[in-house]
N, C-alpha and C positions, 0 to 999 in steps of 0.2 A: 391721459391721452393714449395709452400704451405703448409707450416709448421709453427704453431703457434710458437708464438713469446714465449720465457721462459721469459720475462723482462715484471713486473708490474706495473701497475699507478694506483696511488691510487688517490679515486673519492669522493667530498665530496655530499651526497643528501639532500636536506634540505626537512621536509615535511610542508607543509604549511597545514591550515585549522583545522578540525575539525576531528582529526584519528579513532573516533568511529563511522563514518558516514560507511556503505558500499560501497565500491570502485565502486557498480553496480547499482547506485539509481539514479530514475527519477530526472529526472532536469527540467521540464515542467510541466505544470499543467493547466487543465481548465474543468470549471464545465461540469458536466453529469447529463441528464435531461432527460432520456427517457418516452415517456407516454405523458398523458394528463396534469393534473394540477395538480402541485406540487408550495406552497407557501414554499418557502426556502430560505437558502441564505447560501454561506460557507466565514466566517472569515479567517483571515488572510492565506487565501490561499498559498501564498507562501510562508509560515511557511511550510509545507509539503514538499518542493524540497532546503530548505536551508542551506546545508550540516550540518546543527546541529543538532542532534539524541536530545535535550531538548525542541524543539519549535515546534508549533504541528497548522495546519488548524485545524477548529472546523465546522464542518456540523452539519448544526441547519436545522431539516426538522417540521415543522406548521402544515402543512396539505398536503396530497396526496391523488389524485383520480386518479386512474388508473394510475398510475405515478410511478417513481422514483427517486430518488434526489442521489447528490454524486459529486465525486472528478475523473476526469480520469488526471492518471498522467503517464508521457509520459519519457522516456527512450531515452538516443542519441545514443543507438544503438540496434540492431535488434538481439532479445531472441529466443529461441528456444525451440519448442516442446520438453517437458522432463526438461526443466531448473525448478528452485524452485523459489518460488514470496514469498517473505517476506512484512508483512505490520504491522508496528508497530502502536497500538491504544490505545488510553484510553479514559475510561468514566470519569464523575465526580466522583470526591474524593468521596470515601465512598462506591462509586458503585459497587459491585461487579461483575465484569466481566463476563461472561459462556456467551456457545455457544446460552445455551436457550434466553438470554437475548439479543444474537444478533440475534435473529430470525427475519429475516425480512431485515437483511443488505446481500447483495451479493458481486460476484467478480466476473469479467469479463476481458477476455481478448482485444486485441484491434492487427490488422496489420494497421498499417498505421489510414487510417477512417475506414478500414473493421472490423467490429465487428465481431466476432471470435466465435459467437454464442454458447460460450459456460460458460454463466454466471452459477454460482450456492450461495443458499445460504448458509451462512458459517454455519450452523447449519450439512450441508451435512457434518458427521463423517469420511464416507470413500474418499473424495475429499481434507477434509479441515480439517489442526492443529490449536488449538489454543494455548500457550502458555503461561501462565502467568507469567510476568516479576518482580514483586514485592509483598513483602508480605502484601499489603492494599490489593492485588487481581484488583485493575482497570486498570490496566495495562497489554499488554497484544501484542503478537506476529500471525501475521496470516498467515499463511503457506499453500501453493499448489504448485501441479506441474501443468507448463502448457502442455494443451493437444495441441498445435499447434502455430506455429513463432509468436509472437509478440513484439509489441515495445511501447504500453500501457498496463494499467490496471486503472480499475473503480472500484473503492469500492464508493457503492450506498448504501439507505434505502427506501423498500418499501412498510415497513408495519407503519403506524402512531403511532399504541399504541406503538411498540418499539422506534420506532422516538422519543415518547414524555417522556420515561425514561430519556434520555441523555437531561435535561433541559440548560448545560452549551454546546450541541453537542459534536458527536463522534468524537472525536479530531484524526488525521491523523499526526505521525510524519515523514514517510518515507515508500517508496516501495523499494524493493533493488530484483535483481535477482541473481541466481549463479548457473552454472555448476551443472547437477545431481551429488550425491555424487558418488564416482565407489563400 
């Protein structure tokens, strides 16, 4: 007759994993190199997509010429113009976090391989939040909306003197997207 049923079943869900991860966070990851020559290397990389919001990649950048160094981490599904990118960071203990001190790190979208040309550095106020998540202050949240569809994002370092503050590297726990707010 197409009329719901009055009679209910009850349903057990069990949630498996790590419930403080974002339901909308990369799962893929691999290094971003754009430019010339950058002596680098990022630690435990797939720390960064491991659904644990405690364990973190570390980008350790040495030396850059005309170069960039960094993490592109990659989404299993396809973001949207207008959605929000969340990127949880920290410096070394002690470090205190601000935008000035990430001068020189960026964020970049990515479709597919197509670069989305619309990298900025996080120091850009009116593009980009930063957050800070604890009271040491090294911890810390990074916030944009994107300006066009993607299914990557690249958090880089282009400037060396700010490279060479983070002597333990700027640790990457997670990228996570979500719906603009209404």
């Amino acid at each position: 007759t197409g009329c719901a049923s009055s009679a209910r079943t009850k349903v057990d869900v069990s949630v498996t994993g790590f419930p403080d991860v974002p339901c909308s966070f990369a799962n893929a990851q691999e290094t971003y190199n754009p430019g010339l020559i950058s002596i680098a290397t990022i630690l435990k990389a797939d720390s960064a997509i491991d659904e644990d919001v405690n364990t973190a990649s570390q980008i350790k950048v040495f030396v850059n010429v005309a170069a960039g160094f960094g993490q592109k981490l990659i989404f299993p599904f396809q973001g949207h113009a207008g959605d929000s990118v969340h990127i949880k960071i920290s410096a070394d203990p002690g470090q205190l976090l601000s935008l000035s001190v990430l001068g020189g790190t960026h964020v970049r979208t990515f479709n597919g391989a197509t670069d989305n040309n619309d990298g900025t550095d996080v120091n850009n106020t009116s593009l980009v939040k930063l957050d800070l998540l604890n009271s040491g202050g090294n911890a810390g949240l990074i916030s944009f909306k994107a300006t066009k569809d993607f299914n990557a994002v690249a958090l880089y370092q282009t400037d060396l003197l700010n490279a060479t503050i983070f002597s333990d590297g700027l640790r990457v726990y997670y990228v996570s997207a979500s719906l603009p707010t209404p």
